[in-house]
C-alpha positions as CSV (number, residue, x, y, z in Angstrom):
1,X,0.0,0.0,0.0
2,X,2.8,2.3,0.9
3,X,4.0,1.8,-2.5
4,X,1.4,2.6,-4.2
5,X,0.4,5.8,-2.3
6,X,3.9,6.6,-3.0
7,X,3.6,6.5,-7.0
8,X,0.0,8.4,-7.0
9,X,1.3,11.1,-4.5
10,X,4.2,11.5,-6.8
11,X,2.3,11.3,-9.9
12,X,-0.2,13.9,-8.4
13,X,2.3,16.2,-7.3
14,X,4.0,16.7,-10.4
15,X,1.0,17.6,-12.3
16,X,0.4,20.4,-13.4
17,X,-3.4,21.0,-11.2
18,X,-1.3,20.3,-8.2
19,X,0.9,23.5,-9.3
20,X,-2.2,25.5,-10.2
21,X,-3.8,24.1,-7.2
22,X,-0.9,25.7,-4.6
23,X,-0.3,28.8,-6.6
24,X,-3.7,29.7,-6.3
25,X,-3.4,29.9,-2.6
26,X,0.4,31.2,-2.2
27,X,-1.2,34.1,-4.5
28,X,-4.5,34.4,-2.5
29,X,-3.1,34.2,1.1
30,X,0.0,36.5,-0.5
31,X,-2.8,38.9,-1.6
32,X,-4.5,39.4,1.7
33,X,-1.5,39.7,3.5
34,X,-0.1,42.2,1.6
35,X,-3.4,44.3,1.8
36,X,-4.3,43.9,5.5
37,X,-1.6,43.5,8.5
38,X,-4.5,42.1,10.6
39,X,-3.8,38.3,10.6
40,X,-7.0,37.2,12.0
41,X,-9.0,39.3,9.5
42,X,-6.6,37.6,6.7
43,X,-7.9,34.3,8.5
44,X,-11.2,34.4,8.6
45,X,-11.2,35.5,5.1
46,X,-8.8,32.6,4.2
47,X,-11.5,30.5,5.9
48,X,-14.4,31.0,3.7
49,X,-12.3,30.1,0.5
50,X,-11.0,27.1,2.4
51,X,-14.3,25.8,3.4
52,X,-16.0,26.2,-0.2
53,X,-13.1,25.3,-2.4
54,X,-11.1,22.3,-0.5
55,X,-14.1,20.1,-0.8
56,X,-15.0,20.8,-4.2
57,X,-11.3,20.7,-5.3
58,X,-11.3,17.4,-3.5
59,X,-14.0,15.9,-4.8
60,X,-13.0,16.7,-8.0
61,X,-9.4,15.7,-7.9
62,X,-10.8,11.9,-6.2
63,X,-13.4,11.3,-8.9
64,X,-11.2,12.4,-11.8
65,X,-8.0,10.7,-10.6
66,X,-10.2,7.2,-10.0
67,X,-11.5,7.3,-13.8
68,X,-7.9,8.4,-15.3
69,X,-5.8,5.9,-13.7
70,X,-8.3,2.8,-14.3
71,X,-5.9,0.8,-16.8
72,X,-3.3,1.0,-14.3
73,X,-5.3,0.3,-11.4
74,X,-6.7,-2.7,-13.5
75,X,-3.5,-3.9,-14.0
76,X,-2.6,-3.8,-10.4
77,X,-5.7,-5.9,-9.8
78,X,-4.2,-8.6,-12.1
79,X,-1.1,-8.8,-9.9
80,X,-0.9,-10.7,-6.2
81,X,-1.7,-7.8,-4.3
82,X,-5.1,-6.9,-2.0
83,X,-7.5,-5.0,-3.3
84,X,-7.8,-2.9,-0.1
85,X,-4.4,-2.4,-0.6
86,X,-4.6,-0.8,-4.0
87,X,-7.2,1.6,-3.0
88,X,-6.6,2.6,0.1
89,X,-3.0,3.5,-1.5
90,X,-4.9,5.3,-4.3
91,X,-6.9,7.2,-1.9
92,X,-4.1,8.1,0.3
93,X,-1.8,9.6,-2.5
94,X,-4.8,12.0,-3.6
95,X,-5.5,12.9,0.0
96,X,-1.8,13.8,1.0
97,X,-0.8,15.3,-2.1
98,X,-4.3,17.8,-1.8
99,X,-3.0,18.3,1.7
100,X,0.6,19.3,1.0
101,X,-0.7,21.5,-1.6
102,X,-2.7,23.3,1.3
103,X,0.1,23.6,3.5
104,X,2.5,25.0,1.1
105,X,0.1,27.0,0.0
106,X,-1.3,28.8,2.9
107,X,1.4,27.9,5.2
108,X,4.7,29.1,3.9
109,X,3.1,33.1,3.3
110,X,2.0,32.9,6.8
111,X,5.5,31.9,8.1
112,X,7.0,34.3,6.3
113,X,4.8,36.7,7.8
114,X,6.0,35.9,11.2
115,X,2.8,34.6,12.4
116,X,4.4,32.0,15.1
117,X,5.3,35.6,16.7
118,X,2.1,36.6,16.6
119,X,-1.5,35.9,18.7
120,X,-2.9,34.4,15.5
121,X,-1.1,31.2,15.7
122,X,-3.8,28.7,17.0
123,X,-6.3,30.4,14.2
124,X,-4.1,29.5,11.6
125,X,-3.2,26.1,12.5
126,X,-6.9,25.5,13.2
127,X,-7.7,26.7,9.0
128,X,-4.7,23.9,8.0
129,X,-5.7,21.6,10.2
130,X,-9.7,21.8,9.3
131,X,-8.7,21.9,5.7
132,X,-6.9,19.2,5.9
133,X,-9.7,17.1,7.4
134,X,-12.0,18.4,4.5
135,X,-9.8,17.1,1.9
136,X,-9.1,13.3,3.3
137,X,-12.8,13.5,3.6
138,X,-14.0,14.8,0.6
139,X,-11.7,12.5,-1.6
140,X,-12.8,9.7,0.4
141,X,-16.7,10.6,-0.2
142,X,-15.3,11.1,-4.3
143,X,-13.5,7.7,-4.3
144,X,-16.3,5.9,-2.8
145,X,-19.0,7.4,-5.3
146,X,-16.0,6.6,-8.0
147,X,-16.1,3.2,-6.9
148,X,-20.1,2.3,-6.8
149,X,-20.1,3.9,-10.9
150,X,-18.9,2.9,-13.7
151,X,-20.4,5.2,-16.0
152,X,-18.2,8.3,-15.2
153,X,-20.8,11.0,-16.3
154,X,-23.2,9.1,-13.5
155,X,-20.0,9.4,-11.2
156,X,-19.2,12.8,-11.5
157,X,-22.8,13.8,-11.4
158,X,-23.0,12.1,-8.1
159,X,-20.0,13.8,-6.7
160,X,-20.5,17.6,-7.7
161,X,-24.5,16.8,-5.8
162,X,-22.7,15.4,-3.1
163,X,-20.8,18.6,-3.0
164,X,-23.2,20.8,-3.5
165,X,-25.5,19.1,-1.2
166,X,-22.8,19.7,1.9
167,X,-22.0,23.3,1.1
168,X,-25.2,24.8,-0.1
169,X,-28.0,22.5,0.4
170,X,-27.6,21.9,3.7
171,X,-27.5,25.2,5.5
172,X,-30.4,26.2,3.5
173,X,-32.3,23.3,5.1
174,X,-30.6,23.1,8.3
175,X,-31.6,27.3,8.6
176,X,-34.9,26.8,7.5
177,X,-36.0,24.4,10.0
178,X,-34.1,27.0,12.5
179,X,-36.2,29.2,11.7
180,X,-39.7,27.3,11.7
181,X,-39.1,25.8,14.8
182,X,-37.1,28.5,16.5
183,X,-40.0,28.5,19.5
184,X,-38.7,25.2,20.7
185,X,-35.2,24.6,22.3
186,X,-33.2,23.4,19.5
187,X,-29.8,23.4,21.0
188,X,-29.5,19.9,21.3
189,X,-31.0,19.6,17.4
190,X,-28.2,22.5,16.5
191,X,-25.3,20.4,17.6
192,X,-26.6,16.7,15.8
193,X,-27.4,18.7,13.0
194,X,-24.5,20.6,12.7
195,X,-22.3,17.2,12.9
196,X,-24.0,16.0,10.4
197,X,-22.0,18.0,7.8
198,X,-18.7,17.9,7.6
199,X,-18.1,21.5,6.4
200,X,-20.1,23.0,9.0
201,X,-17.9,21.5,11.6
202,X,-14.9,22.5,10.2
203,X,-16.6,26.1,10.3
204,X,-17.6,26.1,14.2
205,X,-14.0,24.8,15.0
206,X,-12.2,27.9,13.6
207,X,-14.6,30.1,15.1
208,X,-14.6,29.0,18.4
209,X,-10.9,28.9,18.0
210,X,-11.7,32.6,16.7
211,X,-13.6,33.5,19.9
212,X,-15.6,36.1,17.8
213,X,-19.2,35.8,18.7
214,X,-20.4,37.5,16.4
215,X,-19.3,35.6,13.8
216,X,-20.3,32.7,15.1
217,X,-24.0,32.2,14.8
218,X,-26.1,30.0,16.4
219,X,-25.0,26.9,15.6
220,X,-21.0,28.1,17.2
221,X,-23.0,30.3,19.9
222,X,-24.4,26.8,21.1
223,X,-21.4,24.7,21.5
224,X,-19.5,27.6,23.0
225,X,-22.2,28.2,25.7
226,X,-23.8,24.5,26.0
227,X,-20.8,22.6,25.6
228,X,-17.6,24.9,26.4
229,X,-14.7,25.5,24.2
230,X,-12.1,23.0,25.0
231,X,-14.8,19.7,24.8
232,X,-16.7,21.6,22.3
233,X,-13.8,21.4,19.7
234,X,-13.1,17.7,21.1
235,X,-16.8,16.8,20.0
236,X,-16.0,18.3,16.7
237,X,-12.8,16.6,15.8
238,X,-14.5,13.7,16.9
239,X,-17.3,14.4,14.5
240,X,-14.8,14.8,11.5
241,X,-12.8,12.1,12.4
242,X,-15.9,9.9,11.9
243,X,-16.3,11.7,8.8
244,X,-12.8,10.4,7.7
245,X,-13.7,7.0,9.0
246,X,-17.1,6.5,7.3
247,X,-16.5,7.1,3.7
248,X,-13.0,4.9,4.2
249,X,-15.1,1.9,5.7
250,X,-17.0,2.8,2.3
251,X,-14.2,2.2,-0.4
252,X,-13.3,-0.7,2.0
253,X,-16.6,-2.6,2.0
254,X,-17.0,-1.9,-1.8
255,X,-13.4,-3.1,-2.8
256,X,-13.7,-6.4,-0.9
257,X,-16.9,-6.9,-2.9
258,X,-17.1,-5.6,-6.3
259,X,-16.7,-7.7,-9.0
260,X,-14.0,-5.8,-11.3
């Protein structure tokens, strides 16, 4: 397995997206350095690109990499070697090289800034560490939909919903009965339904880490009153790391099983 995630993080990493992928943030979180010296302004702009963009460039990068390297993963299935093996090592090698591009991304401008002098340090690590969460659990939700289709227009259809349906659909929904029901205590419903989604739990850990309330909305006013900050933020690293876990059981179950 090692092997393998070795060769796709290597053939990721010197493609040309991955460049595209890194500049794009080395020239965003440059860009918003140069123009405001207030780091945690810088962040939680930083943080609204990361939670939109790292799932979608994700999802994208797991389905597409899944239909482009089937002869070769077909030919690895002819050889002595497990299944789980082969696809965890796929999966692994997307993941890593999406995460590396992250780091280097928004990491090295920030260091260069001095920010490990600075009071903004936890808020920073917090945005690297939430998006890299999002994108071993994104390309883990693309991989498994990957996996289930054959038909690739079906495949990508399926992941762009999936997508869609975790950073638009959702909130809309998830507000809406807020809002309907908003005479009955709904703390308790605000937390389950706010683990439900991956994205908004990666948004309530940087603003609790923030400590801005009025940023934070209900959903982040709950768990910082109901639950406190330090076991808040445990709860919701717990929450993604079931999120990484789920989808991985996923490709798991379905590579043990399907008939290639």
């Amino acid at each position: 397995m090692f092997k393998i995630l070795k060769y796709s993080f290597y053939d990721l990493m010197r493609g040309r997206w991955a460049f595209l992928y890194t500049a794009f943030y080395l020239a965003l979180t440059s860009t918003l350095l140069w123009l405001s010296p207030d780091l945690s302004k810088v962040i939680i702009s930083l943080m609204n690109v990361v939670l939109i963009l790292v799932p979608l460039i994700a999802t994208m990068f797991g389905i597409m990499y899944y239909y482009h390297s089937r002869e070769f993963t077909e030919l690895l299935l002819a050889q002595p070697l497990r299944r789980t093996s082969i696809f965890f090592g796929q999966y692994l090698g997307i993941a890593l090289s999406l995460s590396a591009s992250l780091l280097v991304g928004i990491g090295l401008p920030f260091v260069l800034w001095g920010v490990f002098s600075s009071d903004s340090t936890g808020e920073w690590l917090m945005v690297l560490v939430t998006g890299i969460f999002l994108s071993f659990i994104f390309a883990a939700v693309a991989y498994f939909i990957a996996l289930n289709h054959e038909n690739r227009i079906k495949g990508f259809g399926l992941a762009i919903l999936a997508w869609l349906v975790f950073a638009v659909v959702y909130d809309g929904v998830f507000l809406l009965l807020l809002t309907m029901y908003n005479d009955y205590p709904l703390e308790g419903f605000a937390i389950a339904g706010t683990m439900i989604n991956p994205i908004d739990m990666a948004r309530v850990l940087i603003l609790l880490q923030l400590d801005i309330s009025a940023l934070m909305g209900y959903t982040g006013a709950v768990f910082q009153k109901f639950l406190g900050q330090s076991f808040g933020m445990m709860l919701a690293f717990g929450a993604l790391m079931m999120w990484v876990l789920l989808p991985a059981l996923g490709i798991r179950w379905v590579a043990q099983r399907k008939d290639f």
